[in-house]
Structures are given as structure tokens and as C-alpha cells.
Legacy VTK file of the C-alpha trace (Angstrom):
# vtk DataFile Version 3.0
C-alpha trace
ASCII
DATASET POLYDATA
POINTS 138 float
-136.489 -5.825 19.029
-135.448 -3.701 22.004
-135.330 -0.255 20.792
-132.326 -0.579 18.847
-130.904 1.365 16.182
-130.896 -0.318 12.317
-126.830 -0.576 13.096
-126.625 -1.632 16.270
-129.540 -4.901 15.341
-126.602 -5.196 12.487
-123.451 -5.369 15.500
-125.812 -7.536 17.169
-126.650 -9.834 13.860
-123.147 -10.059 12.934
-122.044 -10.960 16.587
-124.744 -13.867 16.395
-123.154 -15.357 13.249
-119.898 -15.014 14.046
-120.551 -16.732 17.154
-122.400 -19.498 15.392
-119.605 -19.866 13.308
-117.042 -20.152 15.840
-118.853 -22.817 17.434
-119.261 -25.135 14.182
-115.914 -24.946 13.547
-114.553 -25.931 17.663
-117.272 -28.549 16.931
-115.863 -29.550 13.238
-112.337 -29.665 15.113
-112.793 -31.282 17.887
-114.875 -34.235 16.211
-113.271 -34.678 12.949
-109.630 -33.670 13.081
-106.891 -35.755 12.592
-104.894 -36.396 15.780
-102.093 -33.528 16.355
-98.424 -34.588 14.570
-95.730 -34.410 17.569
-92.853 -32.981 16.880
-89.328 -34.847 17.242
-89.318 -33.272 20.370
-92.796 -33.835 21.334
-92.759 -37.323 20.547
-89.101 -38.086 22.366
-91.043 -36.454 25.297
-93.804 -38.777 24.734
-91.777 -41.995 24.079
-89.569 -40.569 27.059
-93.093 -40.350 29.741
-93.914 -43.906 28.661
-90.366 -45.200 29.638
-90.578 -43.554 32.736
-94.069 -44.569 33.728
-92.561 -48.515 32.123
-90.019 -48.246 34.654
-92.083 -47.084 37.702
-94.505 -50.459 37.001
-90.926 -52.670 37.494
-90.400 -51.089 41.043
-93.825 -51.002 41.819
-94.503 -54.364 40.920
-95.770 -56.830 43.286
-93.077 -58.589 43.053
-90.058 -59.084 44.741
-87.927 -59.328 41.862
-86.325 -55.954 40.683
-85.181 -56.077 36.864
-82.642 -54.342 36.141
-81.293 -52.552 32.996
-77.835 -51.401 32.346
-77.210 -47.745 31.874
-76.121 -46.981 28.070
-73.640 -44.125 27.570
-74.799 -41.559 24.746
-73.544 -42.707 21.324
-70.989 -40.576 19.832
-71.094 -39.711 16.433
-68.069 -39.751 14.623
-68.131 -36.292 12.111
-66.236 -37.062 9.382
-67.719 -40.381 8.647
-71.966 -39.475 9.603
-74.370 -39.649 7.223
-77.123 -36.878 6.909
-79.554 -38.859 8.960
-77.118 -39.494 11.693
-75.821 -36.056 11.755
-79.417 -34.775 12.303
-79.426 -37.050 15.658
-77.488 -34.468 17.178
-79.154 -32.088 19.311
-79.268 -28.689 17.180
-78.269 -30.111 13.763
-81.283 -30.175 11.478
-81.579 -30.893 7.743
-80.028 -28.510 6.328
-77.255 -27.466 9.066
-76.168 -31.613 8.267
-76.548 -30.780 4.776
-74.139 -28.001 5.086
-72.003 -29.776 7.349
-71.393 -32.766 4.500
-70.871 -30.064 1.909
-67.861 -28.568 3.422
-66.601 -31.708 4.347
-66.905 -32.807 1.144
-65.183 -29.163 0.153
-62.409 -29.253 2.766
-61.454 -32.802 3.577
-61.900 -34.181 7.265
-62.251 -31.852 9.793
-59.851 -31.685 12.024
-60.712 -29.926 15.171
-64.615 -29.026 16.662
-63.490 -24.993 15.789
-63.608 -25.767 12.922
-67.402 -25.969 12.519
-68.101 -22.497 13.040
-66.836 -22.664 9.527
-69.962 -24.002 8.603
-72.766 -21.438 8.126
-75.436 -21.908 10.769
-72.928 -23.266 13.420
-72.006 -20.664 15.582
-69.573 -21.126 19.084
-72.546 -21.766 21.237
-73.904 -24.227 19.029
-70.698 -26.251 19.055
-70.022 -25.674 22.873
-74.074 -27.482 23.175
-72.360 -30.233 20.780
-68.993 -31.180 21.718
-70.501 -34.248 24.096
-72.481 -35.347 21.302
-69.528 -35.785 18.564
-66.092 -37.090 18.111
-63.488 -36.184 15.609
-61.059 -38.949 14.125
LINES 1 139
138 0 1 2 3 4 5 6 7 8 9 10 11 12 13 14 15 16 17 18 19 20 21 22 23 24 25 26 27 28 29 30 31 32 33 34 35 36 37 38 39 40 41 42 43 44 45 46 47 48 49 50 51 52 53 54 55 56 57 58 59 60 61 62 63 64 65 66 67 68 69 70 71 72 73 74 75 76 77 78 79 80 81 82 83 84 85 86 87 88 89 90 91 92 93 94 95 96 97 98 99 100 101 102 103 104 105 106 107 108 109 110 111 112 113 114 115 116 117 118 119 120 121 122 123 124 125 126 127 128 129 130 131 132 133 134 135 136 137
């Protein structure tokens, strides 16, 4: 077999097999994998692309009538009254930052100002500055 040395046929054997079993498993994946779970993100994105593309059919319609949709503001939340599953609808709050958010309301009463959820571990300044259009405070 070429000339070769005992260990180089073995670099060469072991190359071979581990190339052969690279290829059986891009095969395995690509024909028998489940379809990739999207993210939130990913799948807002997605849901997002199809609105747009939705909307691009009504003005590109062939016809002449134009419907037309009326722009929704953002829903606020309200802090001191969200649940955990509303609380996570705001950008940057996940499980268990809305977790920790009901705790220390349920630890310190209402809260009274958006300061003072850099009180709550995991909220930082920035994090509350990204927020503040997202939330009220009654």
C-alpha cells in the first residue's frame, strides 16, 4: 500500500473511519432529526417575517383596495399588579429575574418608583433604563 510506514497506514486508517463516521452522522442528522426549537426570539423573528411578507401581499395585491390596520401602541405592564408570565413579556425579564421581582414585592410592598428595581438582584441601571417604556408603576 504505497510504501508506508505500519503508523502512518494507522493515521491513514483512522482518518478513513473517522471520516466515515462523520459522514453517517451529517447523514443521520440531516434525515432524521427533529426540526430545530426556535427560541422566543427566533420564533418572534419568524412570526415577525411572516407579518411582514402578510402585509407586502395587501399592497401588492391586484387589487385596488388597500386594507388597512390600525397601529397598536405597546402594552404597558403595570409592576405591582403582573403576574410571572406577564412580567416575563418584558424585554430582559426572564423566569427567574420575574420570580425575583414578585418576591420582593411580595417582601416590600408596591414599588414605588422604577429605582427601585435595582433592588432586585439581576436588575441592574441599564437593565431598567432598556425597561422603563415597557412598564408602569401605580
Amino acid at each position: 500500500m504505497l510504501n508506508l510506514t505500519r503508523q502512518e497506514r494507522y493515521v491513514v486508517y483512522f482518518l478513513i473511519v473517522f471520516f466515515l463516521i462523520g459522514g453517517a452522522i451529517h447523514l443521520y442528522k440531516v434525515n432524521f432529526s427533529a426540526p430545530p426549537v426556535l427560541s422566543n426570539s427566533e420564533a418572534r423573528r419568524d412570526s415577525l417575517q411572516k407579518e411582514v411578507v402578510r402585509n407586502d401581499s395587501l399592497y401588492f395585491s391586484s387589487s385596488s383596495k388597500q386594507e388597512s390596520r390600525p397601529v397598536q401602541e405597546p402594552v404597558k405592564i403595570e409592576i405591582n399588579n403582573a403576574t410571572r408570565e406577564e412580567l416575563m413579556k418584558i424585554k430582559g425579564i426572564g423566569p427567574v429575574t420575574a420570580e425575583r421581582i414578585l418576591k420582593y414585592r411580595k417582601k416590600s410592598g408596591k414599588i414605588k418608583s422604577l429605582q427601585e428595581l435595582t433592588n432586585v438582584k439581576g436588575l441592574g441601571s441599564k437593565t431598567v433604563e432598556k425597561i422603563k417604556n415597557e412598564v408602569t408603576i401605580e
